[in-house]
N, CA, C and O atoms as a CHARMM CRD file, in Angstrom:
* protein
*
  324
    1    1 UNK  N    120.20000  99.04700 112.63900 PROA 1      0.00000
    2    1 UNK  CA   120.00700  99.02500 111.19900 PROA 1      0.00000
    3    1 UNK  C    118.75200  99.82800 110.84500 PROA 1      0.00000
    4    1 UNK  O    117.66100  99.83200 111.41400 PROA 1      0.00000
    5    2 UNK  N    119.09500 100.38500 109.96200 PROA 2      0.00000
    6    2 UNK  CA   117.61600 101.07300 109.28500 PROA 2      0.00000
    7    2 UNK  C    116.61300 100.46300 108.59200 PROA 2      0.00000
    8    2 UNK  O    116.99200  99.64200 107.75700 PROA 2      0.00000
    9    3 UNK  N    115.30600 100.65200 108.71800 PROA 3      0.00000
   10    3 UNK  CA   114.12600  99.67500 108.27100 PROA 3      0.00000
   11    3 UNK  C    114.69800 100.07400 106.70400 PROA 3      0.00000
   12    3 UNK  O    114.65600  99.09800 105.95500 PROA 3      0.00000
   13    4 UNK  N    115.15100 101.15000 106.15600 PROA 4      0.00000
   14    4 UNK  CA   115.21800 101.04800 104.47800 PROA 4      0.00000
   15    4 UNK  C    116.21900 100.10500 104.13500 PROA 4      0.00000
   16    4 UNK  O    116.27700 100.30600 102.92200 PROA 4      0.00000
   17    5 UNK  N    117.02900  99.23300 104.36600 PROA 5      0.00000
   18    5 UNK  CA   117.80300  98.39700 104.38000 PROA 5      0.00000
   19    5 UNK  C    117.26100  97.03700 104.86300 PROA 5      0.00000
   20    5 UNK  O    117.90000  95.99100 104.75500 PROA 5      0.00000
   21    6 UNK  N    116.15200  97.12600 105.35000 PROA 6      0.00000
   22    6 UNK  CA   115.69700  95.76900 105.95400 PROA 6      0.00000
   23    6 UNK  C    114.84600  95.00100 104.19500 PROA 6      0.00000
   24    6 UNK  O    114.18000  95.58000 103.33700 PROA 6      0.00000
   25    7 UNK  N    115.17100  93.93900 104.27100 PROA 7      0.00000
   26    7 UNK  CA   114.84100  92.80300 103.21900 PROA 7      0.00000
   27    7 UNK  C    113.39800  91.99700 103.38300 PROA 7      0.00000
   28    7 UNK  O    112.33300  92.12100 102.77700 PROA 7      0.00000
   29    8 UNK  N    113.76800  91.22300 104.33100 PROA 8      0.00000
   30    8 UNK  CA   112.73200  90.46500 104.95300 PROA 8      0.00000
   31    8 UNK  C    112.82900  90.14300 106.46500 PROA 8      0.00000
   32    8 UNK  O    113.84100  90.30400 107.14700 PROA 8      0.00000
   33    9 UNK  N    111.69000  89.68900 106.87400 PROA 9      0.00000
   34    9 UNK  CA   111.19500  89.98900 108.08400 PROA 9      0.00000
   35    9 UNK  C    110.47400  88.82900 108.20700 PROA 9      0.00000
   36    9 UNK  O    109.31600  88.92500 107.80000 PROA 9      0.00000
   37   10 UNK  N    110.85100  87.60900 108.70500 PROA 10     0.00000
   38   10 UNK  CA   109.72000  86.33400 109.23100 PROA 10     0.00000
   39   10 UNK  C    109.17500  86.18500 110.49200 PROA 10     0.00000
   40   10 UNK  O    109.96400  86.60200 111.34000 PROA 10     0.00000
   41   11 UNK  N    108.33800  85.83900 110.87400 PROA 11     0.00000
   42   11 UNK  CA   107.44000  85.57300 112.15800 PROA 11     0.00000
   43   11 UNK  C    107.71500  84.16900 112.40900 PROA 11     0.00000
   44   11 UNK  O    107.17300  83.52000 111.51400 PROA 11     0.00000
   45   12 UNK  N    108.34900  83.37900 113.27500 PROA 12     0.00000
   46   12 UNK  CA   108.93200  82.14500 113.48500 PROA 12     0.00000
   47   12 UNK  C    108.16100  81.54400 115.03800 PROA 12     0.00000
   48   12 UNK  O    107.81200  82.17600 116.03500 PROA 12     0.00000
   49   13 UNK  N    108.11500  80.56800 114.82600 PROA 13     0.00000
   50   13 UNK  CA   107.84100  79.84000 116.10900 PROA 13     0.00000
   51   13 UNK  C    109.07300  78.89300 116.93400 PROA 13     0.00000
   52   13 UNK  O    109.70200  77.96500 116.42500 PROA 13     0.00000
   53   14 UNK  N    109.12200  79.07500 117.42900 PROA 14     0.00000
   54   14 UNK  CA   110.27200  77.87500 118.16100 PROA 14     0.00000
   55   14 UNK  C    110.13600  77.46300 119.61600 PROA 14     0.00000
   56   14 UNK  O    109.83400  78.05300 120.65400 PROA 14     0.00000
   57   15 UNK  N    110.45900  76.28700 119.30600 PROA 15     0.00000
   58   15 UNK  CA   110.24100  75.47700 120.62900 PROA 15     0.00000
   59   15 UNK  C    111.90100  75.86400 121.50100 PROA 15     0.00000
   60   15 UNK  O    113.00800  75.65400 121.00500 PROA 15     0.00000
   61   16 UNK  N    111.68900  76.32800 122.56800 PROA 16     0.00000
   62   16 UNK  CA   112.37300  76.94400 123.97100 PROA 16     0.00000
   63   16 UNK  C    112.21900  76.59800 125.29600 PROA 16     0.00000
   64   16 UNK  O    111.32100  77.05800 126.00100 PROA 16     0.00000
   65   17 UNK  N    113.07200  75.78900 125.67900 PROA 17     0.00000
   66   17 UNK  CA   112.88500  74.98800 127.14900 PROA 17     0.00000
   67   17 UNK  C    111.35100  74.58700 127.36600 PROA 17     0.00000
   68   17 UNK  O    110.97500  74.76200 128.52500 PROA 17     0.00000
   69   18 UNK  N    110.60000  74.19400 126.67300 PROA 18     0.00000
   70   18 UNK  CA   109.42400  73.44800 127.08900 PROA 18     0.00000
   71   18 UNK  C    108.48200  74.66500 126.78900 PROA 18     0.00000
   72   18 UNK  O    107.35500  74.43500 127.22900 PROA 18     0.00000
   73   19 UNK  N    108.56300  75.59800 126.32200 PROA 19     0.00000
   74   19 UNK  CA   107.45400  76.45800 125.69200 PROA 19     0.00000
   75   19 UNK  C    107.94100  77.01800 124.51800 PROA 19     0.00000
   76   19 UNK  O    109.10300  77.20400 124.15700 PROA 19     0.00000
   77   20 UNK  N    106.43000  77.36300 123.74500 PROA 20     0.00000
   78   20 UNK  CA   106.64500  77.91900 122.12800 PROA 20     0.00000
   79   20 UNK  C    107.07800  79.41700 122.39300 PROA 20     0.00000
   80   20 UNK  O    106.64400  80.13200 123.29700 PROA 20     0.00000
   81   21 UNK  N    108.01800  79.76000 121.43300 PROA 21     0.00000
   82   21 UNK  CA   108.61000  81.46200 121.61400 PROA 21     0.00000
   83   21 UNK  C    107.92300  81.85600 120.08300 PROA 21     0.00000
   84   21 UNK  O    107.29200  81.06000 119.38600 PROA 21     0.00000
   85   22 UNK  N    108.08900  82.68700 119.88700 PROA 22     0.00000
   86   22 UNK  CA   107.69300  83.54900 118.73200 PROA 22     0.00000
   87   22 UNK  C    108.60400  84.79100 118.67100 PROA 22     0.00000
   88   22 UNK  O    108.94300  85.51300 119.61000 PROA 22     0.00000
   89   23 UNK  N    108.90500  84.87900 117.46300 PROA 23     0.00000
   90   23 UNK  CA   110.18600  85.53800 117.19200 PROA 23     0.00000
   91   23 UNK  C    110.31500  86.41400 115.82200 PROA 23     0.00000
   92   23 UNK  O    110.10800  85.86300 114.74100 PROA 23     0.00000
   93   24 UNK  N    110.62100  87.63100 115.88900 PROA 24     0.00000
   94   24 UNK  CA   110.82100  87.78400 114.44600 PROA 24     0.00000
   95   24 UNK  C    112.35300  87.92900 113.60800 PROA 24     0.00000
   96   24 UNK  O    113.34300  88.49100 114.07800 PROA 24     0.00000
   97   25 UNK  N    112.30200  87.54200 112.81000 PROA 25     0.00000
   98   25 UNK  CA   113.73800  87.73600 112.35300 PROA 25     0.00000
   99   25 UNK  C    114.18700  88.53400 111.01900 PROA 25     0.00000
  100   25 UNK  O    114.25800  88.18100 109.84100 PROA 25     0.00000
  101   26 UNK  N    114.42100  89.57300 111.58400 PROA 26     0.00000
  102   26 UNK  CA   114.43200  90.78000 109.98600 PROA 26     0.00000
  103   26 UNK  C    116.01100  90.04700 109.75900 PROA 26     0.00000
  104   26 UNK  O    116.80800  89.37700 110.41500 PROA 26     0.00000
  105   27 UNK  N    115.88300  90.67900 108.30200 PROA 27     0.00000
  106   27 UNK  CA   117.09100  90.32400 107.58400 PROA 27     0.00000
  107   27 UNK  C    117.57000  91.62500 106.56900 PROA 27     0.00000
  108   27 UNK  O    116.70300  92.37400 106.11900 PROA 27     0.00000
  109   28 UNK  N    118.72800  91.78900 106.31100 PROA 28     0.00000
  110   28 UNK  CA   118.97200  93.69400 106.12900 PROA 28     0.00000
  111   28 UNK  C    119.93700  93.24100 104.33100 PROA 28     0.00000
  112   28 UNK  O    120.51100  92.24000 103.90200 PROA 28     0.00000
  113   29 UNK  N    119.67700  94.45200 103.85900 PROA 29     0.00000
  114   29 UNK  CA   120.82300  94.53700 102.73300 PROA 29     0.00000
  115   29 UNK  C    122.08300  93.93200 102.58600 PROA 29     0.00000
  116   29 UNK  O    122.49500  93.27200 101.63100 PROA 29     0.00000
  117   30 UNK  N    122.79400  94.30200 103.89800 PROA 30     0.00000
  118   30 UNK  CA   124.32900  93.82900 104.18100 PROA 30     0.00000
  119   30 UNK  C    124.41600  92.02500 104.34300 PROA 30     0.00000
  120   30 UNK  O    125.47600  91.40600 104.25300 PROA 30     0.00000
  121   31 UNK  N    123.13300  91.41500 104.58100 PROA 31     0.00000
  122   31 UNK  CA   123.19600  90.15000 104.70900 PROA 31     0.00000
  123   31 UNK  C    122.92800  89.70400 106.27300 PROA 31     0.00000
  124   31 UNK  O    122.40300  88.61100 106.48200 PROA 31     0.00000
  125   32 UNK  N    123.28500  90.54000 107.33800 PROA 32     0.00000
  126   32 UNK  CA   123.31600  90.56800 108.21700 PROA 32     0.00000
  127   32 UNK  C    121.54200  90.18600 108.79500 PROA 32     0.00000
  128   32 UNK  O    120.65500  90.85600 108.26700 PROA 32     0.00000
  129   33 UNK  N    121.14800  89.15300 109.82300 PROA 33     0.00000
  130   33 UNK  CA   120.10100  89.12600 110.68800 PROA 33     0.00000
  131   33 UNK  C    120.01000  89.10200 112.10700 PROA 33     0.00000
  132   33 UNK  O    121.00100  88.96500 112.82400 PROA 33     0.00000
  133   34 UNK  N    118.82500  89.23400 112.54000 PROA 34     0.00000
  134   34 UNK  CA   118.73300  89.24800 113.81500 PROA 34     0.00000
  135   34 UNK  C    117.71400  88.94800 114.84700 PROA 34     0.00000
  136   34 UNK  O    117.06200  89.97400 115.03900 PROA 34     0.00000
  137   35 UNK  N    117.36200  88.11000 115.48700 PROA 35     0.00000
  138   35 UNK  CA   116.27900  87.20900 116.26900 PROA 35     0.00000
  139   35 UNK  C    115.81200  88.52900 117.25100 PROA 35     0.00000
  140   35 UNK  O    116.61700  89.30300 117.76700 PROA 35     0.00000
  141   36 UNK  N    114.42900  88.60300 117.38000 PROA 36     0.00000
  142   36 UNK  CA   113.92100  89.32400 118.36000 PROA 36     0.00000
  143   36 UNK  C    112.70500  88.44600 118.47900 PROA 36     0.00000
  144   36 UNK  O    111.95000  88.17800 117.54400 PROA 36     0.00000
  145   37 UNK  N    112.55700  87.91000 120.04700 PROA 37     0.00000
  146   37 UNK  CA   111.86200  87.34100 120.61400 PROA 37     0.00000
  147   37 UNK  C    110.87700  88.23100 121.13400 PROA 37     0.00000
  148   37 UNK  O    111.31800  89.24900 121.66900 PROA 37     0.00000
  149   38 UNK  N    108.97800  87.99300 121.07900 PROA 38     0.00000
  150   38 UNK  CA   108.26000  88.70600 121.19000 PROA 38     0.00000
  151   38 UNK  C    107.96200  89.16000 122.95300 PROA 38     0.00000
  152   38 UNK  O    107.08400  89.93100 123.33900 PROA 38     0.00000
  153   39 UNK  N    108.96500  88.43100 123.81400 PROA 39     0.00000
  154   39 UNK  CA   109.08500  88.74100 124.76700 PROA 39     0.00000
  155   39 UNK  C    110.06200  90.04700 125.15400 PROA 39     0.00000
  156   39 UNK  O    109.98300  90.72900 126.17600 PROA 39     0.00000
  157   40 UNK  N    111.11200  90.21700 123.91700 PROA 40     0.00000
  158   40 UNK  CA   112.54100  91.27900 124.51600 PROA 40     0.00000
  159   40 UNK  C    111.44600  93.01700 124.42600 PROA 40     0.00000
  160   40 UNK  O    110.29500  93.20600 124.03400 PROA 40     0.00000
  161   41 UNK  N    112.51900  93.99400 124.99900 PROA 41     0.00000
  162   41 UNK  CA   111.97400  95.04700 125.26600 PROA 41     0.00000
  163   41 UNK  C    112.21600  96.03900 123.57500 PROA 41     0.00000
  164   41 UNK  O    111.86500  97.18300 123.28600 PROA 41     0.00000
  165   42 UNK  N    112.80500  95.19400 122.92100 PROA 42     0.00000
  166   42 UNK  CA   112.52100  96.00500 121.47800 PROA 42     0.00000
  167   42 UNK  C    111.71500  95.57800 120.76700 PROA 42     0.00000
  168   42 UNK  O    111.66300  96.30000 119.77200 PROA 42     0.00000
  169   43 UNK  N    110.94000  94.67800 120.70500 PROA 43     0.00000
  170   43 UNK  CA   109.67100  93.75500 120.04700 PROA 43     0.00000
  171   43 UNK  C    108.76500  95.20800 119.78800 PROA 43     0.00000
  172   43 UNK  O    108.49100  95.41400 118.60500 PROA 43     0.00000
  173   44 UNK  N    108.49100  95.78500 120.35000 PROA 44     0.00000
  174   44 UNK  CA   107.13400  96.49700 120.69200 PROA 44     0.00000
  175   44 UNK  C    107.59100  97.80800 119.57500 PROA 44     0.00000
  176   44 UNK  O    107.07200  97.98600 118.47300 PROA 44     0.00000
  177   45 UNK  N    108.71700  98.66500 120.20100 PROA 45     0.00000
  178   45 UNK  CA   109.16100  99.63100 118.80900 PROA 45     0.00000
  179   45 UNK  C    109.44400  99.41700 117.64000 PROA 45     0.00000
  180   45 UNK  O    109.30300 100.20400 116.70400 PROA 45     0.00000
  181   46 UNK  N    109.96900  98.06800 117.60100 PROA 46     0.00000
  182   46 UNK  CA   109.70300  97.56900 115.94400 PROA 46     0.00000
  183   46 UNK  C    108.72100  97.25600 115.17800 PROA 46     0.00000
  184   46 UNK  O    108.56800  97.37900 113.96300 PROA 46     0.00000
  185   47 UNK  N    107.72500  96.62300 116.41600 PROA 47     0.00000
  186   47 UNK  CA   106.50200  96.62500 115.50300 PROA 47     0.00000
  187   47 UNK  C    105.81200  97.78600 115.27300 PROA 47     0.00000
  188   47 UNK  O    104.96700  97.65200 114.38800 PROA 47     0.00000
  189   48 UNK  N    105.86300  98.66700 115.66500 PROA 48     0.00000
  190   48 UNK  CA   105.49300  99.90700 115.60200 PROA 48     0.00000
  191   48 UNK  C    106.50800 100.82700 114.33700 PROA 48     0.00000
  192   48 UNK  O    106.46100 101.87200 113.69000 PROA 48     0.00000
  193   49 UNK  N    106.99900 100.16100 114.44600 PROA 49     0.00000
  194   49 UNK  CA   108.13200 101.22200 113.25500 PROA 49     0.00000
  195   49 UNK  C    107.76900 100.00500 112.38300 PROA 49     0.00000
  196   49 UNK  O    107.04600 100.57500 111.56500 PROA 49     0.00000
  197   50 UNK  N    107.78400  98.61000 111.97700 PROA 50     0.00000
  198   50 UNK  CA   107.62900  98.19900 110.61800 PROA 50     0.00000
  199   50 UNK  C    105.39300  98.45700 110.41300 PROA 50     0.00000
  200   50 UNK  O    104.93800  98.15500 109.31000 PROA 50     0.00000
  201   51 UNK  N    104.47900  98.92100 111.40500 PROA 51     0.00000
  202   51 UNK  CA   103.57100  99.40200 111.13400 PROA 51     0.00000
  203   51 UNK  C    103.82100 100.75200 110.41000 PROA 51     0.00000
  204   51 UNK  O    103.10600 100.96500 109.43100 PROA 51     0.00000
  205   52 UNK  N    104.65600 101.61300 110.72300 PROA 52     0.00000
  206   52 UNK  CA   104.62100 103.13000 110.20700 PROA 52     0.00000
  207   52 UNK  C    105.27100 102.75900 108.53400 PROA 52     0.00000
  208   52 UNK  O    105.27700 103.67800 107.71500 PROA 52     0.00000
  209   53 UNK  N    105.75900 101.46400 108.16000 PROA 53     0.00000
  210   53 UNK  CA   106.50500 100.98300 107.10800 PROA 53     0.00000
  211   53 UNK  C    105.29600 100.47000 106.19000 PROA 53     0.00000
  212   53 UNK  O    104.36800  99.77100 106.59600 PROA 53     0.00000
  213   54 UNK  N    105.47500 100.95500 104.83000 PROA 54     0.00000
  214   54 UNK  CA   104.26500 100.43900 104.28300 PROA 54     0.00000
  215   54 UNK  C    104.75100  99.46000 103.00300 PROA 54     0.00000
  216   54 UNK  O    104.45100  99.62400 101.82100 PROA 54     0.00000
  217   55 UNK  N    105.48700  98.52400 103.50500 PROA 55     0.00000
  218   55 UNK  CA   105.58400  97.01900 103.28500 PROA 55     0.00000
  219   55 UNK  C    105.22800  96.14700 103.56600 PROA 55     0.00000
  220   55 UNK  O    105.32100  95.11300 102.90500 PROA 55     0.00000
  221   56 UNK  N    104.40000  96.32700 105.25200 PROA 56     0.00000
  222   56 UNK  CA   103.93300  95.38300 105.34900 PROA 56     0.00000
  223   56 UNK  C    102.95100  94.32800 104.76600 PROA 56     0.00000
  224   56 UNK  O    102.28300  94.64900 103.78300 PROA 56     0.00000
  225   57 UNK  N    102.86500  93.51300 105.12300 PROA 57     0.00000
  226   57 UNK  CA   101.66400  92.73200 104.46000 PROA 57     0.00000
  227   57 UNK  C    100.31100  92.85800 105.52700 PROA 57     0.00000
  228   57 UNK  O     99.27100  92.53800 104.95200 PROA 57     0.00000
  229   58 UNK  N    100.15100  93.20000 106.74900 PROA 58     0.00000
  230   58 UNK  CA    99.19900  93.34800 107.83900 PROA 58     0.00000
  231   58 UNK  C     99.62400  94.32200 108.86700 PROA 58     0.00000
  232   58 UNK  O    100.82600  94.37500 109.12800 PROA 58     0.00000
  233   59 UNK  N     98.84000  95.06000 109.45500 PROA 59     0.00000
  234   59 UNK  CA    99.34800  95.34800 110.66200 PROA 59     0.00000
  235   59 UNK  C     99.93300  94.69900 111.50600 PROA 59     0.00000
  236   59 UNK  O     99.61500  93.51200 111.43200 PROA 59     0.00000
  237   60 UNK  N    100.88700  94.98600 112.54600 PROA 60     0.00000
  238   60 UNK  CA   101.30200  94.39400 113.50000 PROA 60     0.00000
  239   60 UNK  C    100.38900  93.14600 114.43000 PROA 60     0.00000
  240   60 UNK  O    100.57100  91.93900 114.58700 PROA 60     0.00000
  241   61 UNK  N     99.22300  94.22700 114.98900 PROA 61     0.00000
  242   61 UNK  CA    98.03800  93.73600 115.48300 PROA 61     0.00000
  243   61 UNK  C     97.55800  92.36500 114.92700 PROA 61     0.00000
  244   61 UNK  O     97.46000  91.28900 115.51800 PROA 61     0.00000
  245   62 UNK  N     97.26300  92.71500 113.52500 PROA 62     0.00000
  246   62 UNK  CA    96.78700  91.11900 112.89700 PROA 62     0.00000
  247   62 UNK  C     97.84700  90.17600 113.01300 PROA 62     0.00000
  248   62 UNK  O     97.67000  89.25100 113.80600 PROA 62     0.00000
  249   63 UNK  N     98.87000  90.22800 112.40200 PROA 63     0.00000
  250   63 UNK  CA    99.99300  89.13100 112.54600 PROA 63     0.00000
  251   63 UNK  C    100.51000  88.30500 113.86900 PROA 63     0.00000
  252   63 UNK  O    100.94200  87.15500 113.94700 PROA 63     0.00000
  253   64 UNK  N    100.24000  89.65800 115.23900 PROA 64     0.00000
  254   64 UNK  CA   100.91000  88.92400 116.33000 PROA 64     0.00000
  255   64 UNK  C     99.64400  88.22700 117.20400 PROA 64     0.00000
  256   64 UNK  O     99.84600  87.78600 118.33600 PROA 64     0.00000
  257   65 UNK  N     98.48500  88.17900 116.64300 PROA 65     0.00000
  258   65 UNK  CA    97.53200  87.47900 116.84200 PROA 65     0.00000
  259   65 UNK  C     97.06300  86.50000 116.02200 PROA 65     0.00000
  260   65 UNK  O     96.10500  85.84100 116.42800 PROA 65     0.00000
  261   66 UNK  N     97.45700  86.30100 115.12700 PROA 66     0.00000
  262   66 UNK  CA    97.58800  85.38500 114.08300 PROA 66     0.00000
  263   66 UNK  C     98.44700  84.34900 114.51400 PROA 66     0.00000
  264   66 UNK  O     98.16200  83.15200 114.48200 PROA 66     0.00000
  265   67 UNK  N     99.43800  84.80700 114.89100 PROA 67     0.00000
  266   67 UNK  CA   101.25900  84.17400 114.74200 PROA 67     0.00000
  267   67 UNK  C    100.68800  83.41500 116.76900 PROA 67     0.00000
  268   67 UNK  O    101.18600  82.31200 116.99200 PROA 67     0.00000
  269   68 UNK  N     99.89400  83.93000 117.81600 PROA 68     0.00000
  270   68 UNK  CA    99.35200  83.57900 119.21000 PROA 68     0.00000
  271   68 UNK  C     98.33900  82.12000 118.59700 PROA 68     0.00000
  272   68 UNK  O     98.59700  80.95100 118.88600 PROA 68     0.00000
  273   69 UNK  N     97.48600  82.45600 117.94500 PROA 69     0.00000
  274   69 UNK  CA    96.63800  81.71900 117.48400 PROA 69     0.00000
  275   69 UNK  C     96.95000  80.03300 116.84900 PROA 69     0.00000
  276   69 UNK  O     96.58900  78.89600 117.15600 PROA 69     0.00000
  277   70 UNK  N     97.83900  80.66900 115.79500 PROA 70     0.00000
  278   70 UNK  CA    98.53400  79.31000 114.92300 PROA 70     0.00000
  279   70 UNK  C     99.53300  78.66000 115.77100 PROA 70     0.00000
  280   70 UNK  O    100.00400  77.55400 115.50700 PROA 70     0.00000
  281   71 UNK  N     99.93200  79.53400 117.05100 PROA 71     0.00000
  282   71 UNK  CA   100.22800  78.21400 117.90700 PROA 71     0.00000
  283   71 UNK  C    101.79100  77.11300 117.65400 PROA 71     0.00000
  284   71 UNK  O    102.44700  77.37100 116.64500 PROA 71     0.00000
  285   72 UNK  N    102.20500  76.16600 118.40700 PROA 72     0.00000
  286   72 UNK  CA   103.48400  75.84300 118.30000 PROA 72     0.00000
  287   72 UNK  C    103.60100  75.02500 117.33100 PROA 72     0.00000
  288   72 UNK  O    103.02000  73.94100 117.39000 PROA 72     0.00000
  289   73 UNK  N    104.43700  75.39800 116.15300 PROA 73     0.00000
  290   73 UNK  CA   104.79100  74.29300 114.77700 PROA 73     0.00000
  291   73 UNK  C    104.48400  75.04700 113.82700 PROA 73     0.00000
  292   73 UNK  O    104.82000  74.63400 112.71700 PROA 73     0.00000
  293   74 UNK  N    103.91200  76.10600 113.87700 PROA 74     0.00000
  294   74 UNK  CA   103.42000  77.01700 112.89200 PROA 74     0.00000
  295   74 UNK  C    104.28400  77.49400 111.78500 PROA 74     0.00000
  296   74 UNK  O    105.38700  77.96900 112.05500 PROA 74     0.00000
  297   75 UNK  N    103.73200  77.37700 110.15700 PROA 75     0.00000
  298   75 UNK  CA   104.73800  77.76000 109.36200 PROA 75     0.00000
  299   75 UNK  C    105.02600  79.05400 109.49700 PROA 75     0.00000
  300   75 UNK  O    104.12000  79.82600 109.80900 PROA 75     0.00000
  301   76 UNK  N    106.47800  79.57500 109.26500 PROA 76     0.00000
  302   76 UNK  CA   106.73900  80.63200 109.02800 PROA 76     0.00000
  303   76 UNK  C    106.01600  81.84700 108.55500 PROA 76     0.00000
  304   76 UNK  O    105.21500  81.54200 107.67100 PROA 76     0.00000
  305   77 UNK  N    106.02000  83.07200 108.82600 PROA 77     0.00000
  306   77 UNK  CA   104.64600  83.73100 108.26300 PROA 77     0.00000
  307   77 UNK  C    106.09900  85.12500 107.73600 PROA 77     0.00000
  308   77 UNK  O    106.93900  85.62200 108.48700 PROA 77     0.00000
  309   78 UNK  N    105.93400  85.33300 106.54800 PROA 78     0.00000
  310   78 UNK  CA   106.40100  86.38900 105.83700 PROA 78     0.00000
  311   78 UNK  C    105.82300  87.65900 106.19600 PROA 78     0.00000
  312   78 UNK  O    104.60400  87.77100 106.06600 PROA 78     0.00000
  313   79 UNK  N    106.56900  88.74800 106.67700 PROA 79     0.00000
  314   79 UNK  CA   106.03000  89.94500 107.10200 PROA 79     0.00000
  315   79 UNK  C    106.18000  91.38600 106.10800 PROA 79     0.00000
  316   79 UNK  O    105.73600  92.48200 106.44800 PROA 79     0.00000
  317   80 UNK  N    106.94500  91.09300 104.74900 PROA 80     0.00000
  318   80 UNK  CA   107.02200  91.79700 104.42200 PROA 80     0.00000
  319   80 UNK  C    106.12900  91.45300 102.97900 PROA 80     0.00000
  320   80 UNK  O    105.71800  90.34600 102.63100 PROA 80     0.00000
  321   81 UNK  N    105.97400  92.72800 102.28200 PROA 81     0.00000
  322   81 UNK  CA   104.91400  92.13700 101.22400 PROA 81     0.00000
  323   81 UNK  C    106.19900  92.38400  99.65800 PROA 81     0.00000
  324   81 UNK  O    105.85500  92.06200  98.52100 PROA 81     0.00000
C-alpha cells in the first residue's frame, strides 16, 4: 500500500506469550489494516518512509523510545498528526 493512502497509524502494546510486543498498525483508505511488530524485517523501512512523511507527529526515533519507555499496558500512541 502506498503511504498516500495510509489514514492512521497507532503504536500498540500487547502482551505475547509472556512478553510486551510493540506494534504498529497503519490503517489505509480502502479500510484495509495491518500489524507490524517492531521486531519483523519491515518495521525499520517504514519507519523510515513514514519519517520522510510529513504527517507525522514525531520522528520515528522519539516515538519508538517513547513507545520502549511507557512500557507494557501503555495507551495507544497516535502516529499520525
Amino acid at each position: 500500500m502506498p503511504l498516500a493512502s495510509l489514514t492512521r497509524d497507532t503504536l500498540l502494546h500487547r502482551d505475547v506469550h509472556s512478553h510486551d510486543a510493540i506494534l504498529m498498525a497503519p490503517a489505509f483508505a480502502d479500510g484495509s489494516r495491518i500489524e507490524i511488530f517492531m521486531d519483523d524485517p519491515q518495521w525499520v523501512p517504514l519507519a523510515e518512509a513514514l519519517d520522510r512523511d510529513s504527517r507525522l507527529v514525531m520522528p520515528s526515533a522519539t516515538w519508538q523510545v517513547q513507545a520502549i519507555a511507557d512500557g507494557p499496558g501503555a495507551a495507544p500512541m497516535e502516529l499520525l498528526g
